[in-house]
C-alpha positions as CSV (number, residue, x, y, z in Angstrom):
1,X,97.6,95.0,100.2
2,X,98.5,93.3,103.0
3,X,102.3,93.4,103.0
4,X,101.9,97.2,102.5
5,X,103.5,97.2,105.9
6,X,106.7,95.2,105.0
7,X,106.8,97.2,101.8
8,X,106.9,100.6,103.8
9,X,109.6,99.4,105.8
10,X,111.9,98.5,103.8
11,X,111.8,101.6,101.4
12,X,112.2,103.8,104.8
13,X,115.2,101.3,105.9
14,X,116.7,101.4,102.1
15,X,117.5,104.9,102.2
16,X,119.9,104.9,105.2
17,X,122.1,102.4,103.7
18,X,124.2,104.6,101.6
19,X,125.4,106.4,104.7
20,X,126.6,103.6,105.9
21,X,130.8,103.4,105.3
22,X,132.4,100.6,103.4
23,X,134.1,99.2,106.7
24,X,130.8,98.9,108.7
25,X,129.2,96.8,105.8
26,X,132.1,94.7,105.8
27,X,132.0,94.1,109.3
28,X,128.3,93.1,109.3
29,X,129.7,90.8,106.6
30,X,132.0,89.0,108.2
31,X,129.5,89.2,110.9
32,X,126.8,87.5,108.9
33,X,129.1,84.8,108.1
34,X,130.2,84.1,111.2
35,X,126.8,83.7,112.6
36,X,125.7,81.1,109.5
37,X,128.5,79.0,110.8
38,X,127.7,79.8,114.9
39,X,123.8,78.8,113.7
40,X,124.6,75.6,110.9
41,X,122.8,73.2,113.8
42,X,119.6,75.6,114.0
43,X,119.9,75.8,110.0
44,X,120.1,72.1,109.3
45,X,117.3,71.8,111.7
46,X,114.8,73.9,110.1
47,X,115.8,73.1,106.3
48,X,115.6,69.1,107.5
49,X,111.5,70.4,107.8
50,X,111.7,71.4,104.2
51,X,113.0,68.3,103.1
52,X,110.7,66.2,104.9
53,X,107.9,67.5,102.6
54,X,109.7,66.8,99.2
55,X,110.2,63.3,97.3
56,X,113.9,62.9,97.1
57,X,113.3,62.1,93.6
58,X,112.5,65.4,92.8
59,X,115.1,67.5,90.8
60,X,114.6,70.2,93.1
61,X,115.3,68.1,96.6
62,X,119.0,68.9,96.2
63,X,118.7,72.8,95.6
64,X,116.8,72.4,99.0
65,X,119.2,70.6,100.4
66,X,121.8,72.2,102.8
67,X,124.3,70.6,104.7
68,X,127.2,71.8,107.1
69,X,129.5,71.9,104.5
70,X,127.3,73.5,101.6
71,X,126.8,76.0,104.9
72,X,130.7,76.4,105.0
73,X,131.1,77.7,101.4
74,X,128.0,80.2,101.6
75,X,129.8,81.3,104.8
76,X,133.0,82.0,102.7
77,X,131.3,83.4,100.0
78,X,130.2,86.0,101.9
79,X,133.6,86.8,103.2
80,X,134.7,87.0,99.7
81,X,132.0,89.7,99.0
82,X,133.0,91.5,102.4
83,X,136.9,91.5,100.9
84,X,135.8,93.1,97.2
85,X,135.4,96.8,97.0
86,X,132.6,98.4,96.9
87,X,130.9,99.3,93.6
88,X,129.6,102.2,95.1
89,X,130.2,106.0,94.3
90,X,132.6,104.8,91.5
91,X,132.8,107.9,89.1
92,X,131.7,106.6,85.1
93,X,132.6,110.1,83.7
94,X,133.2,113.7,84.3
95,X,133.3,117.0,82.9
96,X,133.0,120.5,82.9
97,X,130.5,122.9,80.9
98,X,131.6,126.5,79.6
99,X,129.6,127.9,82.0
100,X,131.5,125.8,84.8
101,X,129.4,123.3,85.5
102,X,131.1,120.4,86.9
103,X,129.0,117.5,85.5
104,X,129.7,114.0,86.6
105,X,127.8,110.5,86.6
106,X,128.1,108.3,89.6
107,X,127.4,104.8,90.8
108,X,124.8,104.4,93.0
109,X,122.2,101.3,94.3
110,X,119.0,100.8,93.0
111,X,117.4,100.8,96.1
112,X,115.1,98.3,97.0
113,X,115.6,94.7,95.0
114,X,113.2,91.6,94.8
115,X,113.6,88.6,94.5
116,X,111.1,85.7,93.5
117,X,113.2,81.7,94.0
118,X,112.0,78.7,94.4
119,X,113.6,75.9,96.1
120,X,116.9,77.5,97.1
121,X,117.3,78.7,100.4
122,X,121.2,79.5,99.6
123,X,120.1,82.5,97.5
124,X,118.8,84.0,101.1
125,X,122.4,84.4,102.0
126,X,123.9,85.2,98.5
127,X,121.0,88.0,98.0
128,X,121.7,89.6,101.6
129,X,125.1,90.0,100.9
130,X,125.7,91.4,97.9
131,X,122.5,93.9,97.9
132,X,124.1,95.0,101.3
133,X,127.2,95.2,99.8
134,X,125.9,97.3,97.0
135,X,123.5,99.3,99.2
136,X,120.3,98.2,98.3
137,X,117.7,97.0,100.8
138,X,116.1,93.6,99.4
139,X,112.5,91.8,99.5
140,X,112.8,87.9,99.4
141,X,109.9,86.1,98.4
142,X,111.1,82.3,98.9
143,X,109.0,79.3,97.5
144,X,106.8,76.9,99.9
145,X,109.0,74.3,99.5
146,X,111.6,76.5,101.6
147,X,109.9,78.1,103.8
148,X,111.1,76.9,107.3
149,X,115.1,77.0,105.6
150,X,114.2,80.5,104.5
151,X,113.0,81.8,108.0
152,X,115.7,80.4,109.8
153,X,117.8,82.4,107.2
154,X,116.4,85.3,107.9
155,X,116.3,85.4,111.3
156,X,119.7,84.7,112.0
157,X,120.9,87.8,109.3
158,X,118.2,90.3,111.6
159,X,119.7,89.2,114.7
160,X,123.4,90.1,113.2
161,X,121.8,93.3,111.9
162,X,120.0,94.3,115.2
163,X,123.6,93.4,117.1
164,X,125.3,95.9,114.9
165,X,122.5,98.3,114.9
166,X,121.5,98.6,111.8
167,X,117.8,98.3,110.9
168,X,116.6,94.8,110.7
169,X,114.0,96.2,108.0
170,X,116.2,96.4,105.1
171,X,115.6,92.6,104.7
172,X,112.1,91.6,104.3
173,X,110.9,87.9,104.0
174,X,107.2,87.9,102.5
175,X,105.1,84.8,103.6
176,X,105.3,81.9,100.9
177,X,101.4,82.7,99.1
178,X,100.5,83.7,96.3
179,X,99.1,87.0,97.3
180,X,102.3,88.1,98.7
181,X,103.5,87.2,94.6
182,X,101.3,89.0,93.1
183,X,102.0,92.1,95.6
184,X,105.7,92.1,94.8
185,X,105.1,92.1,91.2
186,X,103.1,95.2,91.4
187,X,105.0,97.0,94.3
188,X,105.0,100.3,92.7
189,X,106.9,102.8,94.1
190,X,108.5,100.0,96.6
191,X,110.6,97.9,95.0
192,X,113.0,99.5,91.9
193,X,114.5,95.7,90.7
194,X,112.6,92.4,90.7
195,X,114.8,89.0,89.7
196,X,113.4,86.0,89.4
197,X,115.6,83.3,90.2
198,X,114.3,79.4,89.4
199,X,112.4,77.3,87.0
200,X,112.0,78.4,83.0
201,X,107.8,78.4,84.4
202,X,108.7,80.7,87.1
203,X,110.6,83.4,85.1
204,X,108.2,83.0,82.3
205,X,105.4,84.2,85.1
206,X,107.2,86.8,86.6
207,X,108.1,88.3,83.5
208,X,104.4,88.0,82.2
209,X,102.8,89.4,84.9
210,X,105.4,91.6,86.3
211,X,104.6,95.7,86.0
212,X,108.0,96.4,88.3
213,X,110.8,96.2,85.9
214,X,112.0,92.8,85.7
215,X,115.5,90.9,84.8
216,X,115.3,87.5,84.1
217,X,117.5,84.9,85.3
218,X,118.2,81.3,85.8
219,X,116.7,78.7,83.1
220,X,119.6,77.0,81.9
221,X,119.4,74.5,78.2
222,X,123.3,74.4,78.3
223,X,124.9,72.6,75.2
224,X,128.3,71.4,74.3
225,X,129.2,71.1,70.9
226,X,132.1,68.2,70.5
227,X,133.4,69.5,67.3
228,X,135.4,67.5,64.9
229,X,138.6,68.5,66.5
230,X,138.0,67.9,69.7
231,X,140.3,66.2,71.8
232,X,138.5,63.0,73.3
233,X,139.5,62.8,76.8
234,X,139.2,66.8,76.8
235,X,135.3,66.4,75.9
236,X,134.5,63.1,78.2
237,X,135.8,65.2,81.1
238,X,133.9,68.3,80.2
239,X,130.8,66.5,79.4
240,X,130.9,64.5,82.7
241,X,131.4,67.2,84.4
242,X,129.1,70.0,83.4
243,X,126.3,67.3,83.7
244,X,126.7,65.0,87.2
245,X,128.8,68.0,88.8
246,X,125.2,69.3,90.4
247,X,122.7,68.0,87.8
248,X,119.9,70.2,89.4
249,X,120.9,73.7,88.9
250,X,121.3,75.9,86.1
251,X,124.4,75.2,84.2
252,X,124.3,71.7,84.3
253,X,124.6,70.4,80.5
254,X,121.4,69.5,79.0
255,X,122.4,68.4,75.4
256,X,125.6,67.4,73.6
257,X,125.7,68.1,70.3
258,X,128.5,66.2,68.2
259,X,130.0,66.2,64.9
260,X,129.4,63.0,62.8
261,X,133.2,62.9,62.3
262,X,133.3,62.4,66.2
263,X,130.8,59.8,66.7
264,X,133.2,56.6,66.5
265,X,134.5,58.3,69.8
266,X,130.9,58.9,71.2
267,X,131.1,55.8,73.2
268,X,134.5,56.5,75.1
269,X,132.6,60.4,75.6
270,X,129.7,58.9,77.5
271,X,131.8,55.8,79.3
272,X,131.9,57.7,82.6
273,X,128.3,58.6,82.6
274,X,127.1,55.5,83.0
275,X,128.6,54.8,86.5
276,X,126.1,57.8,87.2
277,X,123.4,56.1,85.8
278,X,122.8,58.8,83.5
279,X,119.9,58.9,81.3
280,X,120.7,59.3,77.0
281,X,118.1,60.7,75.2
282,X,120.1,59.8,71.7
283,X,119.0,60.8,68.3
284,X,119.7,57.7,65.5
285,X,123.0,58.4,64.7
286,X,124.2,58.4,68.3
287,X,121.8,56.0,69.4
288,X,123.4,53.3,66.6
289,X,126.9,54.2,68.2
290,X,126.1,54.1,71.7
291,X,123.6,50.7,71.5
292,X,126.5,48.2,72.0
293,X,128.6,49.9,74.6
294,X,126.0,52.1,76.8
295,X,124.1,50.2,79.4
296,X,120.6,49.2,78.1
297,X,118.2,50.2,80.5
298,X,120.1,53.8,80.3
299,X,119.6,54.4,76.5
300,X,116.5,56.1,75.4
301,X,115.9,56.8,71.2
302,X,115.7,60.9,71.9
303,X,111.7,62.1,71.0
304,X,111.2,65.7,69.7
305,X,110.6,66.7,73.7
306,X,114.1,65.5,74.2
307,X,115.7,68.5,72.8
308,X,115.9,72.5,73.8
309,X,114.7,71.1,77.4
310,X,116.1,72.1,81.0
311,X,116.6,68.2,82.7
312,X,117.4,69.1,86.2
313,X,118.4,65.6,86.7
314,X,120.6,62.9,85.1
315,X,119.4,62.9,82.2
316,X,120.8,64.4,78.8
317,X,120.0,64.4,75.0
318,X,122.9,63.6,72.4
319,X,122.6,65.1,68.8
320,X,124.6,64.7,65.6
321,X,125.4,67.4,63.2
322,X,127.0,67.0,59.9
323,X,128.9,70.9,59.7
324,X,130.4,73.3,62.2
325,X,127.4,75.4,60.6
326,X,124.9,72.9,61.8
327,X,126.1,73.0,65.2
328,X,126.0,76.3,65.4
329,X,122.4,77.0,63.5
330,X,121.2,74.2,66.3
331,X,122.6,75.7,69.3
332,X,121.4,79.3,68.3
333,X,118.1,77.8,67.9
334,X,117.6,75.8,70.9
335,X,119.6,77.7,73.9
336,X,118.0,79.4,77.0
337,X,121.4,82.2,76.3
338,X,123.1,81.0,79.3
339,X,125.9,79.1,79.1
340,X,127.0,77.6,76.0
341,X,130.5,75.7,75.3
342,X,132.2,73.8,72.2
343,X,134.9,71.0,72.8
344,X,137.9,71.7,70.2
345,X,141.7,72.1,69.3
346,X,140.2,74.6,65.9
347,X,141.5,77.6,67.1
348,X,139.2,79.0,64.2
349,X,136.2,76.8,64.7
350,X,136.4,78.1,68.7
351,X,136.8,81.5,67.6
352,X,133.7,81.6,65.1
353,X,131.8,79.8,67.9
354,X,132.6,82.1,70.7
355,X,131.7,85.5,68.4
356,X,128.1,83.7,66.7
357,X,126.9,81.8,69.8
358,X,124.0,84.3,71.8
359,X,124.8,83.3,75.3
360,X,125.6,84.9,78.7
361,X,128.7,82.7,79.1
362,X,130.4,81.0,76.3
363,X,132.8,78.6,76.6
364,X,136.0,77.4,74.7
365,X,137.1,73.7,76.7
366,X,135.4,74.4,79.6
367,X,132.4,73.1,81.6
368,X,129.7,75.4,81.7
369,X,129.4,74.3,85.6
370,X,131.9,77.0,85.7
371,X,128.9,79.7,85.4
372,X,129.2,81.0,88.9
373,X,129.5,84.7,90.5
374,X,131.4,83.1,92.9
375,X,133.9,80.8,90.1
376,X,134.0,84.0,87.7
377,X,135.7,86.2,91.2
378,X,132.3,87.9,91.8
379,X,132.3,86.4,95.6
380,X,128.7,85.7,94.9
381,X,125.7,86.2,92.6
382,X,122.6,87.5,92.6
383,X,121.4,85.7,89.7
384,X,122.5,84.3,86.1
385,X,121.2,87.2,83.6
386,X,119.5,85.4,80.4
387,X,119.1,88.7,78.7
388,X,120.7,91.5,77.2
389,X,119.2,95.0,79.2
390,X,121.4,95.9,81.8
391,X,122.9,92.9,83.1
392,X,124.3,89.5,81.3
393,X,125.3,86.3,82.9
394,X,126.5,86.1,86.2
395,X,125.2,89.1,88.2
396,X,127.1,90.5,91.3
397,X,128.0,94.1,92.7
398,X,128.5,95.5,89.5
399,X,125.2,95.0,88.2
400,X,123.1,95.9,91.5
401,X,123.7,99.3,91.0
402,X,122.6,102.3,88.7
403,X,123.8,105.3,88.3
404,X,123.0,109.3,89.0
405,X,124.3,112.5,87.4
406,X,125.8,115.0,89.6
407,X,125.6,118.3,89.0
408,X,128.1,120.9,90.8
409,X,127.9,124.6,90.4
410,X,128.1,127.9,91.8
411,X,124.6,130.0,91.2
412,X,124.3,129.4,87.2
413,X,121.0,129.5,86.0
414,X,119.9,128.4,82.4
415,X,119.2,131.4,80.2
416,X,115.9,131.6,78.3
């Protein structure tokens, strides 16, 4: 194993964290945040390297891509996560046995967390503050593509960490292989969490291969469902939005679903989309609306592989349903369980939706790009949860800890 080293390190460094007091992780915090400002030239430098090697026509190029201001808002981020209290040694119950037992169960971290990305040298800052928040040491193991971003990360958290003397160990870059992959995924006794965080290819893998327990994150096929009530300026906003807002991450909208009822308005939906030279995948109903008002070249008749897929890009498909049921029985069938919204003024229609739709986030007239740690008053996340064990949609301090029984007596023993 040759990160056995790394691996020993950081479970030795892990368990001093929860001595450390509240106010001394906040100050390395603010710390931390400061210095990603003090360093944004360094930063920029080494993430312009990463860059270099990518074709800005790639969906990924801008999750690579930082810039001073994108540096900014990861800066304040993590003073939001320094200012919300600690989810630490929070007390879930409490009680006392007839023999005077005191018996009570109490938050604590996991330990040590993982975490496999991909092109997204941000997460390197968002996973370093909130498992230091939450007082677990953490094991990055960036992709290729961000390699030199990811170092420069790195190093400018260690030197905050040496500065305020604490040990530099519990954050642990591994080297961008594929050995060092398959270590983490089989880091018995090592590593107690390991998120994936990236492609629907690269969660699929991890959770595959994976014999460390696992929580999958990130693949986003996010729909919005234009119901026959909607109100039309209501759903061309949303559906602009939650698509060109960031079209390469997660909760970007993939496919809108509409109501045949709703399709004379289809056109006024999608006018704004256009001057973003966004890409309709349409099935025959929408493409027979859209053919006389939607630019040409723009306009695609929508192919089986147009549906239930994650775009990353400016592209989208548009489907037409005939019920409410429809909607729903499509959604339910084709979503990833992320986010998930439906455009309407049916208070009952929004009500059935949000109860029978499967998703980590569901939304009532709302863009799904809302599906942030940082938007939902997290400070940050760790992740978007996909599943249902544990943790669910956006996960932050809350979900980066576990919790241990306590056990408080004075010389009972158990009688046989």
């Amino acid at each position: 194993m040759q990160n056995k080293k790394i691996f020993e390190a950081v479970l030795k460094a892990s368990r001093s964290l929860p001595l450390m007091s509240e106010a001394e992780i906040n100050q390395v915090l603010l710390k931390v945040a400061d210095a990603a400002e003090a360093n944004k030239d360094f930063i920029l430098q080494e993430n312009k390297k990463d860059l270099s090697r990518m074709d800005p026509e790639d969906p990924k190029y801008d999750r690579l891509l930082l810039t001073a201001e994108r540096i900014d808002g990861i800066a304040a981020d993590i003073r939001n996560v320094s200012k919300l209290k600690s989810p630490l040694g929070k007390q879930l119950m409490e009680t006392e046995r007839p023999n005077g037992m005191k018996i009570s169960k109490v938050t604590v971290p996991f330990g040590v967390i993982g975490i496999i990305y991909e092109a997204r040298p941000n997460v390197s800052f968002d996973v370093f503050s909130l498992c230091f928040k939450s007082g677990n040491a953490c094991v990055l193991k960036g992709g290729s593509d961000a390699a030199d971003s990811n170092k420069a990360i790195v190093k400018v958290i260690k030197d905050v960490l040496i500065a305020e003397g604490v040990s530099s160990d519990i954050l642990q870059l591994l080297p961008p292989d594929r050995e060092s992959t398959a270590e983490l995924l089989n880091a018995h006794g090592y590593v107690d969490l390991l998120i994936p965080r990236g492609s629907a290819g690269l969660i699929n893998y991890v959770r595959e291969n994976a014999t460390i327990p696992v929580i999958e994150t990130g693949a986003g096929i996010c729909h919005t469902y234009v119901d026959k009530a909607a109100d039309v300026q209501k759903a061309a906003d949303i559906v602009f939005n939650a698509k060109t807002r960031r079209p390469s991450v997660c909760n970007a909208l993939d496919c809108m679903v509409i109501h045949k009822d709703k399709l004379g308005d289809l056109p006024k939906i999608c006018d704004q989309l256009k001057n973003e030279k966004v890409i309709i995948y349409a099935d025959p109903e929408a493409y027979s609306e859209l053919k006389e008002s939607y630019p040409a070249d723009l306009l695609k008749e929508a192919t089986p592989e147009s549906f239930g897929t994650e775009f990353l890009s400016l592209k989208m498909s548009v489907k037409t349903v005939d019920s409410f049921e429809n909607a729903v029985e499509y959604v339910s069938d084709h979503t990833s369980k992320h986010s998930e919204c439906i455009v309407s003024e049916d208070q009952e229609a929004i009500e059935r939706y949000l109860k029978v739709i499967d998703a980590g986030a569901v939304y009532a007239n709302v863009s799904t790009a809302f599906t942030d740690g940082a938007q939902f008053g997290l400070g940050a996340e760790i992740g978007i949860s996909t599943q249902k064990l544990h943790a669910r949609g956006p996960m932050a301090l809350e979900e980066l800890t576990s919790y241990k029984w306590i056990v408080k007596g004075n010389g009972q023993v158990r009688p046989k």
